[in-house]
C-alpha positions in Angstrom: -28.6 -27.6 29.3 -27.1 -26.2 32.4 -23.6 -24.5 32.7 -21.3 -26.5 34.9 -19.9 -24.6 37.5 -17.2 -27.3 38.7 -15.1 -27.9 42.6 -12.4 -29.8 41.4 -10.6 -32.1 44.6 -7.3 -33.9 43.5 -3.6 -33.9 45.3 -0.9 -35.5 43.5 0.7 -35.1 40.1 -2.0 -37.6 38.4 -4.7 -35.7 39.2 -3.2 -31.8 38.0 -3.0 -33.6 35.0 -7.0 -33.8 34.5 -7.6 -30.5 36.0 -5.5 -28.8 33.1 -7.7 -31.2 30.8 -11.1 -29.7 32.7 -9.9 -26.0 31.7 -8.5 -26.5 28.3 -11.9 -27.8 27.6 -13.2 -24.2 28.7 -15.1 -25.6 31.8 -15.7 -22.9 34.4 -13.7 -24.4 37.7 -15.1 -22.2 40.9 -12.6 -23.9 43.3 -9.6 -26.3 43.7 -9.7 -28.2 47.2 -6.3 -30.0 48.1 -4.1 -31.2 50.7 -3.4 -29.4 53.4 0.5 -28.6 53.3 3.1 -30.8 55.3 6.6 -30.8 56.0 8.5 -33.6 53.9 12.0 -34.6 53.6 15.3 -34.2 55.7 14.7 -30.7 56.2 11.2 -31.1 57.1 10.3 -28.0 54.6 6.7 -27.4 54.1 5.3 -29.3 50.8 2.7 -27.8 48.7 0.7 -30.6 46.7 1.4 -30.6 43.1 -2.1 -29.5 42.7 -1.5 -26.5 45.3 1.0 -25.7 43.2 -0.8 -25.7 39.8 -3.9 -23.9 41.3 -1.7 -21.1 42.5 -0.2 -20.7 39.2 -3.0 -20.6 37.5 -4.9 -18.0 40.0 -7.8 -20.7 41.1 -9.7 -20.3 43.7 -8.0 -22.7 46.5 -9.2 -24.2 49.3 -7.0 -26.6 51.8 -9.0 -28.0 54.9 -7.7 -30.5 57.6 -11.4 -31.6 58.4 -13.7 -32.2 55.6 -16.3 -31.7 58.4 -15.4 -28.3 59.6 -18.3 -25.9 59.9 -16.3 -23.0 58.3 -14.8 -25.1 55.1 -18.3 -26.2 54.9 -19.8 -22.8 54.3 -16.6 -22.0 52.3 -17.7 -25.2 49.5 -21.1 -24.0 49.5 -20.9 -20.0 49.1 -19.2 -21.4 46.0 -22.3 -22.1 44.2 -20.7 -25.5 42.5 -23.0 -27.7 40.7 -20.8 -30.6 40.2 -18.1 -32.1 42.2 -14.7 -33.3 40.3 -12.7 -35.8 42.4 -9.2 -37.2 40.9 -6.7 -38.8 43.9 -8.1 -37.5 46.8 -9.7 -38.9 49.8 -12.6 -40.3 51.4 -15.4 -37.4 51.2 -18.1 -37.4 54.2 -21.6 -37.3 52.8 -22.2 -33.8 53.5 -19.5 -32.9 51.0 -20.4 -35.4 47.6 -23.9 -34.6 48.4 -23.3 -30.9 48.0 -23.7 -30.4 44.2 -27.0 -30.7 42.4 -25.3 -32.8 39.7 -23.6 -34.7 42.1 -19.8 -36.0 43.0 -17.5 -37.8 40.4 -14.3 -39.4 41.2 -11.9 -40.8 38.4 -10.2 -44.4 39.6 -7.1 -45.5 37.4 -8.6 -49.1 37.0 -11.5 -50.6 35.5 -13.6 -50.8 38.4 -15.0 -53.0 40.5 -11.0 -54.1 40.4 -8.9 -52.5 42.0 -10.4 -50.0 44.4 -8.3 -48.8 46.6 -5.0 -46.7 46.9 -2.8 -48.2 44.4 -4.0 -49.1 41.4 -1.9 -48.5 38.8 0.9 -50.4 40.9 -1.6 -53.6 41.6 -2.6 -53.8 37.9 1.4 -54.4 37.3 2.6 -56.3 40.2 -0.3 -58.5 39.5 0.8 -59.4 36.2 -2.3 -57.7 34.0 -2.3 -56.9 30.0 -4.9 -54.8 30.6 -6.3 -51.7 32.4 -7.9 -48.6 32.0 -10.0 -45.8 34.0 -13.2 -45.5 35.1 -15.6 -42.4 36.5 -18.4 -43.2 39.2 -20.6 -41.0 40.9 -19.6 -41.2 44.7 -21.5 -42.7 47.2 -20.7 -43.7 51.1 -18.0 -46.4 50.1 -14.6 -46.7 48.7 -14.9 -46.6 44.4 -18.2 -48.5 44.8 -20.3 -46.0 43.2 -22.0 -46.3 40.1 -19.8 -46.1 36.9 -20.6 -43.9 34.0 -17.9 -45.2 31.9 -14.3 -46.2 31.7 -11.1 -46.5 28.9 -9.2 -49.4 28.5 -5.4 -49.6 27.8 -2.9 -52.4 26.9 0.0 -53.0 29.7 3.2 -54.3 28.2 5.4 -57.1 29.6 8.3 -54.3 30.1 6.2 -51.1 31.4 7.0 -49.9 34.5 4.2 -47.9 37.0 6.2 -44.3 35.7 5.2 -45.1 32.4 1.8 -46.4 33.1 0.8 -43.4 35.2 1.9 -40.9 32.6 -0.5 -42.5 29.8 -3.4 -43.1 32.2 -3.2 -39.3 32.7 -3.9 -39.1 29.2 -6.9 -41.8 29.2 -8.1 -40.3 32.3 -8.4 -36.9 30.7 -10.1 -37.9 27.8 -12.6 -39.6 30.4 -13.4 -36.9 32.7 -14.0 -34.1 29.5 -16.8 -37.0 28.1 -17.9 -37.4 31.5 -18.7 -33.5 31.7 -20.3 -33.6 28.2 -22.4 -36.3 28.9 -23.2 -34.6 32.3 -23.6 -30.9 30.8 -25.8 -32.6 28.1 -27.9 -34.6 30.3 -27.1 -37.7 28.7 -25.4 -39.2 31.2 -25.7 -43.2 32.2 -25.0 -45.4 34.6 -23.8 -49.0 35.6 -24.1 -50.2 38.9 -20.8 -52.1 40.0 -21.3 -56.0 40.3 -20.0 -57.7 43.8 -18.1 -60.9 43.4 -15.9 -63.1 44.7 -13.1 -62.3 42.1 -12.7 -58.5 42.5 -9.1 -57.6 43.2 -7.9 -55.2 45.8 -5.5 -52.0 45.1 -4.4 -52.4 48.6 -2.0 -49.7 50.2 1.9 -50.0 49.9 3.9 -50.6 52.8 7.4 -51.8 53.7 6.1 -55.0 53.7 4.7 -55.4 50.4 6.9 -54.2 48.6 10.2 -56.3 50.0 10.9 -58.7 47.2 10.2 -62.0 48.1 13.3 -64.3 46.2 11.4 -67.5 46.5 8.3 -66.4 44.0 8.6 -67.1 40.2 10.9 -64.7 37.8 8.1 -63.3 36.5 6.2 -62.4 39.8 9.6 -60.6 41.0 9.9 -58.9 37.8 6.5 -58.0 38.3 6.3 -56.4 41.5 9.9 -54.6 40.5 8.7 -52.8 37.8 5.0 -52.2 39.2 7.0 -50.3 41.9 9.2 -48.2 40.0 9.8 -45.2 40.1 8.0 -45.1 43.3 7.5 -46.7 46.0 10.6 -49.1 44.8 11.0 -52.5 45.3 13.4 -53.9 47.9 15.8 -56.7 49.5 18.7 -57.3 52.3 21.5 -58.1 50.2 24.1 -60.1 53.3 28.0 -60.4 52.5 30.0 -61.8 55.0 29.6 -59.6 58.1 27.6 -56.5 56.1 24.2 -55.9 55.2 22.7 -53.4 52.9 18.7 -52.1 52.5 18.5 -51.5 48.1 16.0 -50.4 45.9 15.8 -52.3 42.5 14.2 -50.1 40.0 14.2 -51.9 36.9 15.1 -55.8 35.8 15.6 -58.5 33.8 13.9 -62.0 33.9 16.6 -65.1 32.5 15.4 -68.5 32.5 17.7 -70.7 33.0 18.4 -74.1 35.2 20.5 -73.9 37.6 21.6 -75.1 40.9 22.0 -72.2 42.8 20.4 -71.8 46.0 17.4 -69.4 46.1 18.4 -66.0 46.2 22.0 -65.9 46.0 23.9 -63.2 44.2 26.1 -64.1 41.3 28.4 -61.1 39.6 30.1 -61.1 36.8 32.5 -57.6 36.1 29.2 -55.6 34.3 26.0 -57.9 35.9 24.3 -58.8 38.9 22.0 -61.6 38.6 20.1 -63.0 41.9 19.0 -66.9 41.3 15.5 -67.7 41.3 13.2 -71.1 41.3 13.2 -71.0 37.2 16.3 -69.0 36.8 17.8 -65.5 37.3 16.6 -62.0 38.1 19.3 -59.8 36.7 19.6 -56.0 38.3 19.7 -53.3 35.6 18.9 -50.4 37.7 19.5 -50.1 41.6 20.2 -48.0 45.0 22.5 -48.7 48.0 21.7 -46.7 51.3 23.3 -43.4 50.8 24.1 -43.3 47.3 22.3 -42.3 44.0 20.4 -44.9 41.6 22.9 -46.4 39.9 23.7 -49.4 36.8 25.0 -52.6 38.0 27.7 -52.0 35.8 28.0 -48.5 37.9 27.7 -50.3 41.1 30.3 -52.9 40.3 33.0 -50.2 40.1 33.4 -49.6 43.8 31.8 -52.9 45.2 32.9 -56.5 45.2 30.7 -59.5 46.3 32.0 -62.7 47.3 30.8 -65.8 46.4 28.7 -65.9 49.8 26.4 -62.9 49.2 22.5 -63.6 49.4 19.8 -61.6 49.0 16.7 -62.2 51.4 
């Protein structure tokens, strides 16, 4: 049995959450490797990645290149002596890199692989309308989450659950992956499934503007979909048209009402606590949403200081 001296490589939130997993299981970590820091916001401040920031905390060894290439990082990730490679919400490594370890490179991917490769799982599994998803860990090879799997964790997705929640227990399940992936590793008992192509496998494509603007003409459930599998974050979002004004908002969280009606297709019906925006099969009604320049607000808050005429529309 051979001690694992571990590079862990993660950026965001989801992935500190496994590295404090890694070290609570008394794994030896010989260096962190994140994002190099950016400016973000208004005031263009510089932005340390949540794992920057956890690493630093907790006195890790931390390394933050621009180019995963560069001669100098290079020798840096080798004088390290790792001999396994931890990657959690990252980015595409160059084969000199997850061909470093003797061990080799694993990355943990919030789906159950072959679906949903790609940047945005845990939104795609919602917005898509599944019951079901989990997390897998693969050994990396010169593609995107093709490699082969060693094993995943499956997890119920209820009809409510938003991509917050979601996220927050596939930390958990993602954890409890990555510590039996490094037992089975440090053990040598470790397995492994090669990833079957077909026709079926969905795609956790990146968010943009455009895929994420609510489109009014889908069914209830697909809008209530896509509204909760973007919230907290990215957000879902419409034009809402009164009269001569227009308004960009978010819509963080909603409620599905069938109903007939005659309505035409996304027009915006208000009562004095409700906003409900007619649908093909009845009525998406706004619980939680943002105007441009204000804070994330209840209809009900909204309502206080705005009044929509019988004309307004959301497109």
């Amino acid at each position: 049995m051979e001690k694992l001296r571990i590079v862990f490589m993660g950026t965001p939130e989801f992935a500190v959450g496994i590295l404090e997993a890694i070290l609570k299981n008394n794994y030896e970590v010989v260096g962190v490797i994140t994002a190099a820091d950016k400016p973000a916001g208004r005031g263009q401040k510089i932005k340390y990645s949540a794992v920057k920031e956890y690493a630093l905390e907790h006195h890790l060894n931390l390394l933050q290149p621009t180019n995963l290439k560069d001669e100098t990082f290079l020798a840096e990730l080798k004088s390290l002596n790792a001999n396994l490679q931890v990657v959690v919400a990252f980015r595409m490594l160059p084969e000199v890199v997850w061909n470093m370890p003797k061990l080799g490179t694993f990355n943990l991917h919030a789906s159950l692989l072959p679906n949903y490769r790609g940047a945005a799982p845990i939104n795609w599994a919602i917005i898509n309308g599944e019951t079901k998803t989990g997390v897998t860990t693969f050994f990396i090879d010169d593609k995107i989450d093709t490699g082969a799997m060693i094993l995943n964790k499956e997890i119920n997705i209820s009809n409510d659950e938003n991509a917050g929640a979601l996220h927050d227990k596939l930390i958990q399940l993602g954890s409890e992956a990555v510590v039996k992936t490094l037992a089975l590793i440090e053990t040598e008992q470790v397995s492994t499934t090669i990833q079957q192509e077909n026709l079926q496998i969905k795609t956790a494509y990146k968010l943009n503007k455009e895929n994420c603007k609510i489109d009014w003409t889908k069914s209830a459930s697909e809008i209530h979909n896509l509204i909760r599998g973007l919230s907290p974050y990215p957000t879902a979002w419409s034009v809402f048209k009164d009269n001569d004004e227009e308004w960009n908002v978010k819509i963080y969280d909603a409620k599905i009402i069938v109903e007939n009606h005659t309505y035409n297709i996304g027009r915006i019906i208000t009562t004095k606590k409700d906003i409900k925006i007619a649908v093909k099969d009845g009525f998406i009604q706004v619980v939680t949403i943002q105007f441009p320049g204000k804070k994330k607000m209840s209809s009900n808050e909204l309502l206080n200081g705005i009044n929509f005429s019988e004309r307004a529309q959301a497109e």
